[in-house]
VOGU-3710 file (C-alpha; in Angstrom, 3 decimals, decimal comma):
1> xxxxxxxxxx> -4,389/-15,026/-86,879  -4,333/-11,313/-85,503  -8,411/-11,535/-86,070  -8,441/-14,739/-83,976  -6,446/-13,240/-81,272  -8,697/-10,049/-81,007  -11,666/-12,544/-81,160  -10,050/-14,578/-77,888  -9,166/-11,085/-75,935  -12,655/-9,711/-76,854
11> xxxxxxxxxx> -14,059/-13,112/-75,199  -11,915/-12,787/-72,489  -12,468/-9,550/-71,998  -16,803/-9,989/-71,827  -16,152/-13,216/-69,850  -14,124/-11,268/-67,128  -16,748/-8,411/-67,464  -19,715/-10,811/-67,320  -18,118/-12,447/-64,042  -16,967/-8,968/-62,355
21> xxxxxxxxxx> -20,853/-7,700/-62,742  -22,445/-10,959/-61,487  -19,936/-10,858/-58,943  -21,106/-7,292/-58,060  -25,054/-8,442/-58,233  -24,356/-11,518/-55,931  -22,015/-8,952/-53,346  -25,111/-6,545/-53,328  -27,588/-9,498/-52,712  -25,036/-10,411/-49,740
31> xxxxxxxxxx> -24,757/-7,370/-48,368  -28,315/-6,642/-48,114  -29,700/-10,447/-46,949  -26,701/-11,651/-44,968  -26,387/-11,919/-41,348  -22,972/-10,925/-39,455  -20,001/-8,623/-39,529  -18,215/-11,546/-41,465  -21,064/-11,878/-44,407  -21,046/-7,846/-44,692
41> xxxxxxxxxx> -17,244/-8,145/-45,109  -17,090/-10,805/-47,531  -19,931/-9,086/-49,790  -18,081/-5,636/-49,860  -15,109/-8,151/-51,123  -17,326/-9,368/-53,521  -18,111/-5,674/-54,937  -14,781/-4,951/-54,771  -13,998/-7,804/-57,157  -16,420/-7,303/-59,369
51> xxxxxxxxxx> -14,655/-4,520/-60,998  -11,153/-6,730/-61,050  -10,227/-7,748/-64,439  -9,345/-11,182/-62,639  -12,353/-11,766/-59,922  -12,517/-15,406/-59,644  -8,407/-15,549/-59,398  -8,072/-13,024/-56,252  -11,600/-14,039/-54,525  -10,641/-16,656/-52,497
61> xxxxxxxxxx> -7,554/-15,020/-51,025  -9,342/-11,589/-50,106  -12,036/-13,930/-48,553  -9,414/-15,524/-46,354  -8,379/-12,529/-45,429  -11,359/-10,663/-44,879  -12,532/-13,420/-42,546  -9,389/-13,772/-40,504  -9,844/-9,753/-40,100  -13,436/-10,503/-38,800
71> xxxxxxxxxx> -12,386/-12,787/-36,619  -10,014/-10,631/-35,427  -12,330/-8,278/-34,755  -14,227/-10,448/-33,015  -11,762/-11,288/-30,830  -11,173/-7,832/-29,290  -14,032/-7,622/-28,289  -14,376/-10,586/-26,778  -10,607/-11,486/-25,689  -8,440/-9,501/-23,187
81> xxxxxxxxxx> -5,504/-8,430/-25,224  -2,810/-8,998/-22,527  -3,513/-12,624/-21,707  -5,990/-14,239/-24,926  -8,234/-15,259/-22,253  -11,961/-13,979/-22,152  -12,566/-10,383/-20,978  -14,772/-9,183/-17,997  -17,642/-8,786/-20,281  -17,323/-12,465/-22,073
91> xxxxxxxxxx> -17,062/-13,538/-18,979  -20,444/-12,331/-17,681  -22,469/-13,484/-20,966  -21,064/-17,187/-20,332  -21,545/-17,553/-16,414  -25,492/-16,345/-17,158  -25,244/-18,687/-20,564  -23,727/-21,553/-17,838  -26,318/-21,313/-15,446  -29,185/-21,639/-18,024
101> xxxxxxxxxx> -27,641/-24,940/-19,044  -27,120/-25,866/-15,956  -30,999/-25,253/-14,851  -32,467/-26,831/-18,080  -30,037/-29,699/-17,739  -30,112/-30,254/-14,222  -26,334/-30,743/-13,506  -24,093/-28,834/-11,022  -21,357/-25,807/-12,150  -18,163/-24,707/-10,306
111> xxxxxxxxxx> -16,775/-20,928/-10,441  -13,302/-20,117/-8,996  -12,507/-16,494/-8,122  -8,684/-16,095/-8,727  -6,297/-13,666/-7,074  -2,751/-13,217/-7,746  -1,506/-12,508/-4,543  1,620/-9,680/-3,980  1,065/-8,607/-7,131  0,707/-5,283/-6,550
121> xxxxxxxxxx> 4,023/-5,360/-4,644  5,988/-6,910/-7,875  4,264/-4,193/-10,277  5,262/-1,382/-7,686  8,844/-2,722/-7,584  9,629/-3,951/-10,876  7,213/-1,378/-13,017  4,585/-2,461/-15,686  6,647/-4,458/-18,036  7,047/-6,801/-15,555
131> xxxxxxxxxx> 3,296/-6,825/-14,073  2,348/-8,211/-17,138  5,205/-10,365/-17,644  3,698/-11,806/-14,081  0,007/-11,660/-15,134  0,763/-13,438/-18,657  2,746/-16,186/-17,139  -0,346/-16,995/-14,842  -2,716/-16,945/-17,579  -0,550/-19,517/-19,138
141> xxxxxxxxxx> -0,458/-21,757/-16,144  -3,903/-21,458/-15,597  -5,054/-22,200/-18,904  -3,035/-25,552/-18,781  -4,205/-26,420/-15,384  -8,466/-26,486/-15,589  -9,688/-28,714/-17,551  -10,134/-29,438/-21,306  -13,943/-27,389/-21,653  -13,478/-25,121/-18,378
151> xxxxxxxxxx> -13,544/-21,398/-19,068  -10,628/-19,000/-17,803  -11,214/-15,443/-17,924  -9,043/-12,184/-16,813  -11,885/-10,603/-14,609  -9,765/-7,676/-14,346  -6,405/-6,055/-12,878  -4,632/-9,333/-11,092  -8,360/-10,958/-10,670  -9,227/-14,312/-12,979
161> xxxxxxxxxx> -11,765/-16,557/-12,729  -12,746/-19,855/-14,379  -16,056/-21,507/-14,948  -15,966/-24,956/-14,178  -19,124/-26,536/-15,966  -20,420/-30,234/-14,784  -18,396/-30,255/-12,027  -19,380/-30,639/-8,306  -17,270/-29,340/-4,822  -14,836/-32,294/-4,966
171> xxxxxxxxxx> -13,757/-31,486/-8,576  -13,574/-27,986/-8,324  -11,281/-28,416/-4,952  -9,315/-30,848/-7,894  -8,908/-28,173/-10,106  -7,847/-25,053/-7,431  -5,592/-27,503/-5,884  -3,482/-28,197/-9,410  -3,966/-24,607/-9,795  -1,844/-23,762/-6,774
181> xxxxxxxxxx> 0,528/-26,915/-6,929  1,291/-25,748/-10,512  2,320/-22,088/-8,729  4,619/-23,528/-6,286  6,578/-25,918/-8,573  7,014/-23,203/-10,807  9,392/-19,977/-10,233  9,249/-16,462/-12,674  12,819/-14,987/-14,054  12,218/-11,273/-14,215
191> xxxxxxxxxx> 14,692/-9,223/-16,803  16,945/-8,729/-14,392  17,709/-12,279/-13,787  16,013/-12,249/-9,822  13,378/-14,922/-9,356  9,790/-14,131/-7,983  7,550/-17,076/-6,647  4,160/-17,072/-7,875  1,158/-17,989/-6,029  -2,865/-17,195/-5,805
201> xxxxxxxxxx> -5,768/-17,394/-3,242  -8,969/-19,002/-4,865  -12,932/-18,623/-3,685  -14,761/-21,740/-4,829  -18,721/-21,425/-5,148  -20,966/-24,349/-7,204  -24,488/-23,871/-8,699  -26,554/-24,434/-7,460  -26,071/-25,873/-3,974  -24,406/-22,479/-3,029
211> xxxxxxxxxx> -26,600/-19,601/-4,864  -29,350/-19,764/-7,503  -28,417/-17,112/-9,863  -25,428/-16,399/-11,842  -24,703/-12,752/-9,676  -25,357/-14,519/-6,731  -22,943/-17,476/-7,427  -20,283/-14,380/-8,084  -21,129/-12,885/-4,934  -20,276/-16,077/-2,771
221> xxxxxxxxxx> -17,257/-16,891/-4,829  -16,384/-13,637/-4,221  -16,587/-12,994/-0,013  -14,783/-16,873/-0,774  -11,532/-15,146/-2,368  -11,635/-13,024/0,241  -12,031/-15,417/3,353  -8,686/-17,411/1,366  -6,551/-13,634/1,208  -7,304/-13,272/5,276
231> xxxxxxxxxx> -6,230/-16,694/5,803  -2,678/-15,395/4,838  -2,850/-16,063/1,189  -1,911/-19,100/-1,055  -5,041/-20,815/0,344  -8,979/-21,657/-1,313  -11,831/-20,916/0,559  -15,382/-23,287/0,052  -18,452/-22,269/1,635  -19,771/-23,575/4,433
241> xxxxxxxxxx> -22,991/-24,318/5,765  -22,880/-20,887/6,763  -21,650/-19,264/3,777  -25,071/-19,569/1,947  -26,087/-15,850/-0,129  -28,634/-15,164/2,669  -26,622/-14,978/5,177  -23,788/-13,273/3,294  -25,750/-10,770/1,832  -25,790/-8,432/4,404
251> xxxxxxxxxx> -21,617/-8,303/3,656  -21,998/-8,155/-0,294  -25,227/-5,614/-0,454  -21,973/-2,923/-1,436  -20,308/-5,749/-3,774  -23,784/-6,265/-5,670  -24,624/-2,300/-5,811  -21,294/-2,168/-7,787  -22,014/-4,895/-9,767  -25,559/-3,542/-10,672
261> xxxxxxxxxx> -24,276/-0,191/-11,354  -21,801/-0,654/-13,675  -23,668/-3,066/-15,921  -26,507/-0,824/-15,899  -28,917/-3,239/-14,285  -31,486/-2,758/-11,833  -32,108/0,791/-12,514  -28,630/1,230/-10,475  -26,236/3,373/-12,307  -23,366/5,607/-12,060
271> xxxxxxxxxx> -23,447/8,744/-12,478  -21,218/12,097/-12,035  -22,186/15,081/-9,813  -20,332/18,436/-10,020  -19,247/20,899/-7,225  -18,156/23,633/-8,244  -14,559/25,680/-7,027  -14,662/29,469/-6,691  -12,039/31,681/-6,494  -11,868/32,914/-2,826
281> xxxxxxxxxx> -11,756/36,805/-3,291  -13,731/37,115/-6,712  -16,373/34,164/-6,107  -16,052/33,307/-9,824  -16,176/29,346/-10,370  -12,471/28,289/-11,553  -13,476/24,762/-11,596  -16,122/21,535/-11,229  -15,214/18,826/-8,984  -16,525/15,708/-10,358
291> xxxxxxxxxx> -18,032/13,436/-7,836  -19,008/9,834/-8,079  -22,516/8,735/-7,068  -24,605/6,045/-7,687  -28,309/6,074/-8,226  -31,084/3,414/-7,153  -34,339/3,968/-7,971  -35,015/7,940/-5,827  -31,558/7,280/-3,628  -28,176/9,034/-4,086
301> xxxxxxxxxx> -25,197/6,781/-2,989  -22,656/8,635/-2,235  -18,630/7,255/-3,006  -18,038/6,929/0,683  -20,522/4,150/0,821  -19,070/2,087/-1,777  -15,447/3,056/-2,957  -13,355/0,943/-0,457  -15,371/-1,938/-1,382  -14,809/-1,090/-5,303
311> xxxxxxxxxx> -11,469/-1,006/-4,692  -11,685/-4,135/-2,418  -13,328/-5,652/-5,700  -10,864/-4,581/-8,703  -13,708/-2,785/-9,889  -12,430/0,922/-9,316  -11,395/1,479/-12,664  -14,391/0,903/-14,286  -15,911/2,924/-12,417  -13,772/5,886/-12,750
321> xxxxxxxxxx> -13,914/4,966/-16,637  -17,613/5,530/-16,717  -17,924/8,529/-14,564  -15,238/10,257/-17,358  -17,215/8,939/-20,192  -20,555/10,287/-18,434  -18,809/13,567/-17,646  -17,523/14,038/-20,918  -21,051/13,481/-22,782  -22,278/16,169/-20,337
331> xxxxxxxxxx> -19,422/18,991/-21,269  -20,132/17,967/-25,021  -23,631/18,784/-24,265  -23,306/21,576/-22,262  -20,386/22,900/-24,473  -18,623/23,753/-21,462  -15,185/24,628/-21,406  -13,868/25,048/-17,736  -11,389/23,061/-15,619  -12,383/19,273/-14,053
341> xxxxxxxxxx> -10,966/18,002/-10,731  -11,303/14,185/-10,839  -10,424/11,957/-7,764  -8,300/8,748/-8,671  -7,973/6,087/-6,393  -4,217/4,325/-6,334  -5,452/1,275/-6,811  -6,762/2,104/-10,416  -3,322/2,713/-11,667  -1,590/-0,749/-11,301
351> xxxxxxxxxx> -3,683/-1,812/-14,546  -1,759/-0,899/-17,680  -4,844/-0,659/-19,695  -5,958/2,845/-17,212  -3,741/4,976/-19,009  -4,295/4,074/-22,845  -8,067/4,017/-21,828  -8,322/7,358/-20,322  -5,998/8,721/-23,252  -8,644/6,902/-25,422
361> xxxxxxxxxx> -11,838/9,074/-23,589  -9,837/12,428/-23,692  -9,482/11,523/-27,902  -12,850/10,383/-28,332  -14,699/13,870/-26,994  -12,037/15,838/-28,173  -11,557/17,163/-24,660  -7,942/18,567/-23,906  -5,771/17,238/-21,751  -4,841/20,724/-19,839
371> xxxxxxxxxx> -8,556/20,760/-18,850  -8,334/17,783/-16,472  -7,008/18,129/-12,625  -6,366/14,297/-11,582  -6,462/14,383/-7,469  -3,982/11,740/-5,544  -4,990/11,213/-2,428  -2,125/11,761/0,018  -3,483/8,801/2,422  -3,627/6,581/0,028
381> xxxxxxxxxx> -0,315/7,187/-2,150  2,200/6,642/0,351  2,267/2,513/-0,068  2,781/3,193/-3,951  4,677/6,024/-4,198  7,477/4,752/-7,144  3,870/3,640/-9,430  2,299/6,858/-8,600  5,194/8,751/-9,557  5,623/7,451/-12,941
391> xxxxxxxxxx> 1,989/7,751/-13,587  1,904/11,306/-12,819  4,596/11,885/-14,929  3,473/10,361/-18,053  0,560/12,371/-18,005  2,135/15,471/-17,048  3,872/14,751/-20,789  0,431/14,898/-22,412  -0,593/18,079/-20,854  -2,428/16,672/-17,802
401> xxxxxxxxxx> -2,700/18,470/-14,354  -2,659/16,840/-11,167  -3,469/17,968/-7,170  -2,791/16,264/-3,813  -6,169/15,950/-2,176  -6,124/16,167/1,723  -2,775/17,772/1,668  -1,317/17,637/5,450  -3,583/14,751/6,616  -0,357/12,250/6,377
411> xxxxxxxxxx> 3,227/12,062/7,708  5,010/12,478/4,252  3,349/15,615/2,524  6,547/17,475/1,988  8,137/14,501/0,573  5,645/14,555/-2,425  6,122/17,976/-2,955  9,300/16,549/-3,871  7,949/13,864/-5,223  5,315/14,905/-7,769
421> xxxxxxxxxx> 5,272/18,323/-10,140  1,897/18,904/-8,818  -0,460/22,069/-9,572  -2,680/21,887/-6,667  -2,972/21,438/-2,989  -6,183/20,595/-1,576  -5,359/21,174/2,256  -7,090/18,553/4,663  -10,693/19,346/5,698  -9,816/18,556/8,952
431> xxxxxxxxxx> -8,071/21,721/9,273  -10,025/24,138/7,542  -13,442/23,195/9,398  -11,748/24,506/12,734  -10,147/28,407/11,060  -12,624/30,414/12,546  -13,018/30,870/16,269  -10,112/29,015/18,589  -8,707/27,364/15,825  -5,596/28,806/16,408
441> xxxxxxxxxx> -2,694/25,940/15,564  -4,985/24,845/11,988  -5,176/28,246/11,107  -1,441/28,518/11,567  -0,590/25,015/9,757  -2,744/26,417/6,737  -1,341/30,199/6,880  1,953/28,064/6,540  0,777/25,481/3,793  -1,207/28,841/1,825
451> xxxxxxxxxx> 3,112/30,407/2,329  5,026/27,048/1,174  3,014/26,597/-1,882  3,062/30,258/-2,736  7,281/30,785/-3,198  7,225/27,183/-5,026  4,627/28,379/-7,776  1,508/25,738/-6,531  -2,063/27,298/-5,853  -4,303/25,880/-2,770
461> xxxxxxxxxx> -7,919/24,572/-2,398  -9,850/25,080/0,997  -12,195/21,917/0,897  -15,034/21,171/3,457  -15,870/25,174/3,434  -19,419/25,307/5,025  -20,030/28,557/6,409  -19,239/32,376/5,314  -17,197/32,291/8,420  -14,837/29,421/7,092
471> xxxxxxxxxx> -14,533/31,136/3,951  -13,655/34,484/4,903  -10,956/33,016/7,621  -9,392/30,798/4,140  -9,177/34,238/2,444  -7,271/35,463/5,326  -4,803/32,784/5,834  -3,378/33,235/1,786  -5,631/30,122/0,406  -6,450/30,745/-3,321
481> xxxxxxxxxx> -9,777/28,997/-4,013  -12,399/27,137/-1,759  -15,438/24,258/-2,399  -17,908/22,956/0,030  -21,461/23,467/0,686  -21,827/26,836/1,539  -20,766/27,647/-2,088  -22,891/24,648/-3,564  -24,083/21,298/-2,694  -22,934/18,512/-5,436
491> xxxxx> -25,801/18,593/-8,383  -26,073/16,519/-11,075  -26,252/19,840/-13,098  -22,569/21,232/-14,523  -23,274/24,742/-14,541
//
């Protein structure tokens, strides 16, 4: 009996072998022939298994599992994680996929540009927590009001759209219209127990009786959304026989530019240019500025010619993601270890994503915090002071700096001395051009700015510094370091 027994276990034994190494033979075939993420996975599995002593038994659960992983995988890339719906990117590989199908198969396509409106008021009030409380709650009304087949996607920030396919101008006014009468019958109880009132503006645009490309159709849709926001909100805007791309072009040439850019099309691109910041009385470079331009074909863009309409778009944060990614390949390059002032528009910090992503870049290149200035613009922070405040702070936690850029050009500057633990003061352009010569009430604003910032521990920047004239009378006055273009011109060169 005791030989039989050792005669079953020494079968069982070469059975399980025999199956673990065929196992492992078929994984490695897999693995090599296989096309996917979720093949790759499953044939690792199937190595894995190969040395269990029970393969067959435990296969089809680590499959299962392996797969769900994939997919899960699969849908971060493609999914915004806030709301489920499509991301920004998703969204751009259907539209073009949409209008294809539409061309071959000769039938028309709706797009509706979304806009929550006064949401930026409700995440300044209430905080982030809420925001997406407010932004989640829309996705799920959204999603229930377009139709079974329609594709919703979080463009970005409080921006949605949805792709509307077979479906002409008197469908697609259908859909916006239960859109917005879904909004007004419906009412969202904050935390707190107060009740905010939800509603959206909408730009309509159909392929292909209003544009004949997919960045085109976006374009229209988009000046649309904003024709419905100047109409005093809660309203959808249609083209008219006016609002063709041709004639609207000459409004969106910025819009497009932007678009181009940051998808890398068209040989448009973004790119970061560095001026440097030199200690007044030693000349030594303290610090780069980095500067945002973009590039088409031979031409430098500079961000005066396209950041309002970036921000007009949502798109700002992109943008200022790619210009730290781009700067942060060029210190890794360079191996440069000096200070970085970046500009940050307002507007970029209502998303909740901006912080975990720029956390995210600063991990990635193993660049420390302490080595970044962030600049607030004093002209722009004053209508989101409480959201600015708690931004700064949470970064000041992980070690990042921050500076008021165009210090004295507002009504409020000592209140955000108050405000914000700041490390720098840029003082206002403005002032410094006129120091030398009869520039006698700037020269005593700045003496006086150069004195405050002294006793409370905060060093100045002279910006706009030109001549050797300028910079001798900001040496004079107390200021601590200077950039303009007497010192340098912006370069694409960090050096």
């Amino acid at each position: 009996m005791t030989k039989d027994r050792k005669k079953i276990a020494t079968m069982l034994f070469g059975g399980a072998l025999a199956a673990s190494l065929l196992m492992a033979l078929t994984g490695g075939v897999i693995l090599f022939t296989g096309q996917g993420i979720v093949w790759q996975l499953k044939a690792v599995a199937v190595l894995l298994l190969g040395l269990s002593p029970l393969p067959v038994a435990s296969s089809a659960y680590l499959f299962r599992v392996l797969e769900r992983s994939a997919k899960d995988a699969e849908s971060y890339t493609t999914r915004d994680p806030l709301t489920g719906l499509y991301n920004e990117h998703t969204f751009w590989d259907l539209l073009q996929y949409e209008t294809q199908r539409s061309q071959r198969q000769q039938y028309k396509f709706s797009l509706l540009h979304i806009d929550v409106d006064n949401f930026k008021v409700v995440n300044d009030r209430y905080g982030h927590e809420v925001g997406d409380l407010y932004l989640k709650d829309f996705s799920n009304i959204l999603k229930a009001a377009v139709r079974k087949g329609d594709i919703p996607a979080r463009y970005g920030g409080d921006n949605f759209t949805a792709i509307l396919p077979v479906c002409d101008e008197e469908q697609a006014y259908i859909v916006a219209k239960r859109i917005m009468d879904s909004l007004r019958g419906h009412t969202l109880i904050l935390p707190d127990g107060s009740q905010v009132q939800e509603t959206v503006s909408i730009g309509v645009a159909v392929f292909p009786s209003h544009a004949q490309d997919a960045q085109d159709l976006f374009l229209l849709a988009d000046n649309m959304l904003n024709q419905a926001k100047s109409s005093g909100k809660d309203h959808m805007a249609f083209p008219s026989e006016r609002d063709n791309v041709e004639t609207l072009r000459h409004l969106g040439e910025t819009n497009l530019l932007i678009l181009d850019a940051l998808r890398g099309q068209k040989q448009r691109k973004i790119v970061p240019f560095f001026q440097p910041i030199v200690d007044v009385r030693s000349r030594k470079v303290l610090a780069h500025e980095v500067l945002t331009r973009i590039i088409v074909d031979d031409r430098i863009i500079p961000a005066a010619d396209f950041i309002e309409a970036a921000e007009n778009m949502g798109a700002i944060g992109k943008i200022d993601y790619q210009l730290i990614e781009q700067a942060f390949r060029i210190v890794k390059e360079k191996k440069h270890s000096g200070t970085l002032f970046l500009n940050l528009s307002p507007k970029a910090l209502i998303i909740k994503e901006f912080i975990p992503t720029i956390r995210s870049l600063f991990r990635d290149y193993d660049v420390q915090p302490d080595s970044m200035v962030f600049e607030i613009t004093e002209r722009d922070t004053v209508k989101n002071i409480r959201l600015i405040e708690e931004f700064v702070r949470k970064l000041k936690d992980d070690g990042f700096r921050f500076a008021i850029d165009d210090f004295g050009s507002g009504y409020s500057s000592l209140q955000y001395l108050r405000s914000f633990p700041v490390d720098y003061l840029k003082v206002d352009g403005e002032f410094i051009r006129h120091l030398p010569g009869k520039g006698a009430v700037d020269r005593k604003i700045v003496a006086s700015i150069a004195d405050l910032a002294e006793r409370i521990g905060i060093k100045t920047i002279a910006e706009y510094v030109e001549t050797e004239d300028i910079l001798g009378a900001v040496a004079e006055v107390g200021i601590h370091y200077a950039q303009g273009y007497y010192i340098r011109r912006p370069s694409p060169d960090l050096g």
